[in-house]
C-alpha positions in Angstrom: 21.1 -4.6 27.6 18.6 -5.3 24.4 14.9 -4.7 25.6 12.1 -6.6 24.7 10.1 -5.0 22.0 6.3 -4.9 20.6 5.0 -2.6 18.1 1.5 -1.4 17.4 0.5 -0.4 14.1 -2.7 1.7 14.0 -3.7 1.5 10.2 -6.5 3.1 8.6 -8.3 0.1 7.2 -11.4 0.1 9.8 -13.4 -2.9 7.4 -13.7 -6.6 8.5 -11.5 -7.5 5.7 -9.3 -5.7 3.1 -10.7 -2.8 1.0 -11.9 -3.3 -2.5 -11.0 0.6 -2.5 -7.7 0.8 -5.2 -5.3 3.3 -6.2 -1.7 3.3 -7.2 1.2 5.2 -6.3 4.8 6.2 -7.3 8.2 4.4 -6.2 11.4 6.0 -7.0 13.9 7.0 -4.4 12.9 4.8 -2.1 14.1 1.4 -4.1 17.0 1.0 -2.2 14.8 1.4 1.7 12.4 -1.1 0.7 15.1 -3.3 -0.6 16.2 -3.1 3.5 13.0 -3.5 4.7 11.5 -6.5 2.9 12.9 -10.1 2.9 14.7 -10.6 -0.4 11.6 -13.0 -1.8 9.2 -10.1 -1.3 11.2 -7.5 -3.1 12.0 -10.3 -5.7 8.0 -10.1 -6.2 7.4 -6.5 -7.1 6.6 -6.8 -10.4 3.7 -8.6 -8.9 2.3 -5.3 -7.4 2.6 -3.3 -10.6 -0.9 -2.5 -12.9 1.1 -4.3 -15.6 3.3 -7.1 -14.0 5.0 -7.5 -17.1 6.0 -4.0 -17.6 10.0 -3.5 -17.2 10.7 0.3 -17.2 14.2 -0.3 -17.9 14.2 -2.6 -20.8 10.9 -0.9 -22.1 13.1 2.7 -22.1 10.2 4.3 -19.5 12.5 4.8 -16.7 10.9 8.4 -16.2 7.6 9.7 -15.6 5.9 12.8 -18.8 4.0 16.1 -18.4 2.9 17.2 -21.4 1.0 20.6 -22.2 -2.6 19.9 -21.9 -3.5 22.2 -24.2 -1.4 21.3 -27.4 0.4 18.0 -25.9 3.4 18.7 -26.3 5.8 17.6 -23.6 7.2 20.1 -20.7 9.9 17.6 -19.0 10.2 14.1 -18.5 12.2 13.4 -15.5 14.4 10.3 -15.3 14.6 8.2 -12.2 16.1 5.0 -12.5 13.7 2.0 -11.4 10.6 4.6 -11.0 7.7 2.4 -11.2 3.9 2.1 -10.4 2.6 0.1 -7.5 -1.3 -0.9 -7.4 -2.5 -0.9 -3.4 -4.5 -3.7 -3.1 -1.9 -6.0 -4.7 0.8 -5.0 -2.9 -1.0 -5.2 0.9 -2.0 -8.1 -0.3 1.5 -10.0 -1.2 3.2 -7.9 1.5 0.8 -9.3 3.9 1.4 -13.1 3.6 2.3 -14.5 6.7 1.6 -11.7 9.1 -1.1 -11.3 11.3 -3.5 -8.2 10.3 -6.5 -7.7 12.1 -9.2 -6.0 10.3 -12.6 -4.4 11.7 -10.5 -2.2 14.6 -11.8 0.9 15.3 -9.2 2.7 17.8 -11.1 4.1 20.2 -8.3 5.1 23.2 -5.1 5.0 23.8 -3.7 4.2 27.2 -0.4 5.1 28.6 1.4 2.5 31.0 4.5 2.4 33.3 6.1 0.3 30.3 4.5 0.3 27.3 1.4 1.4 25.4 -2.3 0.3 25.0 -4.3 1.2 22.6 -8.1 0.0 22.6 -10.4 -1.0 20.8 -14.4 -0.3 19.8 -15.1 -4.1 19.7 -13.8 -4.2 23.8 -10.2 -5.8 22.3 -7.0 -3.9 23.3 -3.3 -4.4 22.1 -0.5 -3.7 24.7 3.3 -3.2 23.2 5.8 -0.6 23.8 5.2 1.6 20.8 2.4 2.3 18.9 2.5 3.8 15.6 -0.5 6.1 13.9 -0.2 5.1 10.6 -4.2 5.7 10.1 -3.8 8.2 7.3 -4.9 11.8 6.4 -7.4 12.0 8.4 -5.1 9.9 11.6 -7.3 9.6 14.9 -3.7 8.9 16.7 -2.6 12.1 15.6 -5.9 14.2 17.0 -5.2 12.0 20.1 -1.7 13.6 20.3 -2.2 17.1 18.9 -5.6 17.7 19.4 -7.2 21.0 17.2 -3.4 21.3 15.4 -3.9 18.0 13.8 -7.0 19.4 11.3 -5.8 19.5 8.1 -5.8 22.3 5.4 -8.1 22.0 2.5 -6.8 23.5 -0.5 -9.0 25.4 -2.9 -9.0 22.7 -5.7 -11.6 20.1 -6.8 -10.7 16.4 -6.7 -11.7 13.6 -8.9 -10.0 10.5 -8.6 -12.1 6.9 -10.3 -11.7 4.4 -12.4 -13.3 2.6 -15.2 -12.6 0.4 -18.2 -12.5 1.2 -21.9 -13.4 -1.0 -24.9 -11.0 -3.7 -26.4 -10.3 -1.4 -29.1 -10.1 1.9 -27.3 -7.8 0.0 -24.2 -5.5 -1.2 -26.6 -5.2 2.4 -28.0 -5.0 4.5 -24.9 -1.9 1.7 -23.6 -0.3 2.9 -26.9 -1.0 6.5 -26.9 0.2 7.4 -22.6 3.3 6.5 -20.9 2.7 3.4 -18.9 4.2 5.2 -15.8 2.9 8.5 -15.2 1.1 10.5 -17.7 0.0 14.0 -16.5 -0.6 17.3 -18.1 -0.9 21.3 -16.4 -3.9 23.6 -19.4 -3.7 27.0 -19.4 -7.5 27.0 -18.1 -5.6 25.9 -14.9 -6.3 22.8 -14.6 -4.3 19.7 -14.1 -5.8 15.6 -15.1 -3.0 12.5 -15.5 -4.3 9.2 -16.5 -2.7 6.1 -15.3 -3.0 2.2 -15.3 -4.5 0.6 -12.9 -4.6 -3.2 -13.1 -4.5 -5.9 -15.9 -5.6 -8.6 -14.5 -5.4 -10.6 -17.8 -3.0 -9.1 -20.3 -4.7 -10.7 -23.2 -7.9 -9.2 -22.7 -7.8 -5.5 -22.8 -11.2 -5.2 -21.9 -10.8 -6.2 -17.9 -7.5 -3.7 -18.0 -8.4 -0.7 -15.5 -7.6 2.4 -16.1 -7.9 6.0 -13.9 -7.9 9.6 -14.1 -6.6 12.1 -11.5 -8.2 16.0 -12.1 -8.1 18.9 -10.6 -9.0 22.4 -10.6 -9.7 25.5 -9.2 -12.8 24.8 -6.9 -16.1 25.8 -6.9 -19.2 24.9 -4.8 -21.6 23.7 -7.5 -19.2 20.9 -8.0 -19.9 19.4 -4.3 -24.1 19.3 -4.9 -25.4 16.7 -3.8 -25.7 14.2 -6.3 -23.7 15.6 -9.1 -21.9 13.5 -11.4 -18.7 14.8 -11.5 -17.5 12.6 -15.0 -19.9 14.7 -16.6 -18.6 17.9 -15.3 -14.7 16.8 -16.4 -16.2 16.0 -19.9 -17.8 19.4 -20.3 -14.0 20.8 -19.5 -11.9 19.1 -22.0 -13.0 20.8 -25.3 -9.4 22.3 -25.5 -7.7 19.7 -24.6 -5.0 17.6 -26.8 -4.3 13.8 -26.6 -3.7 11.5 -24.5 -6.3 13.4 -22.3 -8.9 14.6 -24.6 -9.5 11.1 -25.4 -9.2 9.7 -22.1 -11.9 11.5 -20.7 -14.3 10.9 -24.4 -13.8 7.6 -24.2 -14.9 6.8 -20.3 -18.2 4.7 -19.9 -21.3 7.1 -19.9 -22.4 5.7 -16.6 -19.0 6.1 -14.7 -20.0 8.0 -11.9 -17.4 10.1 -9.5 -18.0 12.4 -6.6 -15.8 15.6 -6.1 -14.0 15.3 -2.5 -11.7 17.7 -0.8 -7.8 18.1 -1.4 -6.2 18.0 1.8 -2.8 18.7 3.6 -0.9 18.4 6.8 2.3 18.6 8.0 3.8 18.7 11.5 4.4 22.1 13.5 7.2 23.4 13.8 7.7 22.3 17.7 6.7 18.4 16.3 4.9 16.1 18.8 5.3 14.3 22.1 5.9 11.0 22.2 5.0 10.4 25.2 8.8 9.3 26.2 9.1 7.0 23.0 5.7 5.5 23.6 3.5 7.0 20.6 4.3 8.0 17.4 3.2 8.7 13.4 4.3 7.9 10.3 2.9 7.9 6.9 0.0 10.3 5.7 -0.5 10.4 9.5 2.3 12.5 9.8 2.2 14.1 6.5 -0.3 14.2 4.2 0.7 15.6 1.0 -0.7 16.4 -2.2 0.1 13.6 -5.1 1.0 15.7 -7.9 5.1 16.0 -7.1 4.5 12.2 -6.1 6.1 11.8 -2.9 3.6 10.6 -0.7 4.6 6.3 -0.9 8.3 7.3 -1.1 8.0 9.3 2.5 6.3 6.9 3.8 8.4 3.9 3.0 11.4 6.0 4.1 9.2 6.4 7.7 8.9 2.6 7.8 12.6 2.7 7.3 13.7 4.7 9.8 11.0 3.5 11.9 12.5 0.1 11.6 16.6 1.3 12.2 15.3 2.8 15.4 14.0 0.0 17.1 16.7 -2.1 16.0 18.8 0.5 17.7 16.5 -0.3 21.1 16.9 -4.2 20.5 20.5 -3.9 20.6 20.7 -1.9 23.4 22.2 1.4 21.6 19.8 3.7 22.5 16.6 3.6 24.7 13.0 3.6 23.5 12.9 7.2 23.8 16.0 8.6 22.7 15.3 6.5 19.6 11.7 7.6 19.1 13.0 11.4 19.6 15.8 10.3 16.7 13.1 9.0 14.2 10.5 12.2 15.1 13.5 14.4 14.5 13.8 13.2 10.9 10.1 12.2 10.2 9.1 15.6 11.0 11.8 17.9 9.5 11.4 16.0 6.3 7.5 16.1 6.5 7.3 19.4 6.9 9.4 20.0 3.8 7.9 17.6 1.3 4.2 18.7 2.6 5.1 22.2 1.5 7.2 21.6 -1.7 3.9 19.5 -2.7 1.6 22.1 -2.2 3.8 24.6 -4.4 4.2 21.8 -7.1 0.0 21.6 -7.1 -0.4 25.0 -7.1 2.0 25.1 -9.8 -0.6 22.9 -11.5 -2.8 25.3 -11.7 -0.8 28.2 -13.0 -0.1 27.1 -16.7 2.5 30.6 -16.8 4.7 29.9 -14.0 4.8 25.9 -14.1 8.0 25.5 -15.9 9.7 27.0 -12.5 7.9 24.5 -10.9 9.5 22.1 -8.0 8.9 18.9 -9.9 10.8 20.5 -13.4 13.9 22.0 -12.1 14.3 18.6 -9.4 12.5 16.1 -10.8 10.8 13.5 -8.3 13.8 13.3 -5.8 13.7 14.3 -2.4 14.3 17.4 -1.5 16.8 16.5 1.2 19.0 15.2 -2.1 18.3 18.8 -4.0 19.6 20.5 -0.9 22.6 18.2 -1.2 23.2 18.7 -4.3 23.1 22.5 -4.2 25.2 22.9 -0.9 
């Protein structure tokens, strides 16, 4: 018989409104799962979510994403996805968003367990009672130190982290757009060091000026680059005298007062004997249940595949298939199996990164940016 169903999302927004903090992130294989998961309208609409909304990958011949040699530019593989496009965060929450109810300012402070269900609570004195909830609270997930207590810490990698954006001139914007793929543009140098530059946002394609732009770097780390108030910009400029174009200029052309703080490059990924899910009645997905390093970029793709599976479970409870918790046990099975494996393959990629010799044996240039479950596929 199909049972009644609620689901709690725990997100990791804790403001009383949306972030103004923005990134953007990497869709490739997982076109055809967010084609299932969002009404026909919405997926119609992703252009929308794009830095560029008028940037077609296909007819513009960019179906891919480049690494080039830092050091001389030249390019070390270019690996083809069909579709592979940029998303910007805060445009697509917000179109994705229209029409549901999200409640900002929520602090989750406990979670309760019932006879039939789930509540989690609340610092404001609120609660939300359903029969699942789902920690998708990021990296650093309070559901998952709930569930998993000291194993849920993550690892911090030996690498410093910039990540910030800025604006160029007219005349410099207009230059860079024509100079780096409007994809993904990154780069391993010999001084082992990795920086890509990628668009942001255009917000008004006929004024290069407003267009955003951002640089990812990183590099072996070192403790004078966390003092306190150290601009970091300045430290990146300092380490790009023998670097070629796109990136030399990149970096030489950023506003002097762009400021950036270094911050930690962290991991997690499930242990081996996974969770419990409290008979179906807790759960992660997302960064909350494996956070993994960007530069093989995986992270979105995971996470929408999560939401998939997520989502073919519980219609599985609807329809009276399986129960709550032999479907929850089904979708941990997979979450965490495949987390564990893309957490790992990510950190060889970074580390790859940062060892200029060995990166052409590198995850991300013998497979590309597909999953790995589809490498093992292919080589079974």
């Amino acid at each position: 018989m199909a049972q009644p169903l609620k689901v709690i999302v725990v997100g990791s927004d804790k403001e009383a409104s949306p972030r103004d903090r923005n990134w953007g992130v990497t869709i490739a294989w997982s076109h055809p799962l967010l084609a299932k998961l969002l009404p026909e309208e919405l997926y119609k609409r992703l252009p929308e979510c794009q830095p560029d909304p008028g940037l077609d990958t296909k007819a513009a011949g960019f179906e891919s994403v480049i690494i080039r040699d830092g050091q001389t530019g030249v390019t070390l593989a270019e690996p083809p996805f069909e579709g592979v496009r940029r998303l910007n965060i805060q445009k697509t929450r917000r179109i994705w968003s229209e029409g549901l109810n999200v409640k900002y300012g929520k602090t989750i402070t406990d979670i309760e367990l019932t006879t039939d269900g789930v509540t989690a609570h609340f610092h404001d004195g609120t609660s939300e009672t359903g029969s699942v909830l789902v920690g998708s609270d990021g990296g650093g997930s309070w559901v998952r130190r709930w569930m998993l207590g000291e194993q849920a810490t993550p690892r911090v990698l030996p690498y410093t982290f910039l990540n910030f954006p800025f604006r160029y001139t007219r005349e410099r914007a207009l230059k860079m757009d024509k100079m780096m793929h409007p994809v993904v543009d990154v780069a391993p140098h010999p001084k082992s060091m990795y920086v890509g530059i990628f668009v942001l946002d255009k917000p008004n394609l006929q004024k290069p000026e407003t267009w955003v732009f951002y640089i990812l770097a990183t590099w072996a780390k070192q403790d004078s680059d966390y003092a306190e108030g150290k601009n970091m910009v300045d430290e990146l400029r300092q380490r790009m005298d023998d670097w070629a174009d796109p990136y030399k200029s990149a970096v030489e052309w950023i506003p002097e007062d762009t400021q950036a703080k270094a911050v930690q490059l962290r991991i997690w990924g499930p242990p081996e004997t996974g969770w419990d899910n409290r008979n179906g009645r807790v759960t992660l997905s997302g960064d909350a249940a494996h956070s993994m390093t960007f530069h093989r970029g995986q992270g979105a793709n995971n996470a929408i595949c999560d939401s998939e599976k997520f989502v073919s479970a519980m219609i599985k409870v609807k329809n009276g298939e399986k129960t709550l918790h032999e479907a929850v046990d089904e979708y941990d099975a997979d979450v965490i199996s495949r987390g564990r494996t893309e957490v790992e393959v990510s950190k060889v990629q970074t580390d790859a990164f940062h060892d200029h010799a060995k990166f052409l044996e590198s995850p991300v240039v013998k497979h590309g940016i597909k999953p790995m479950s589809e490498v093992k596929k292919e080589n079974s």
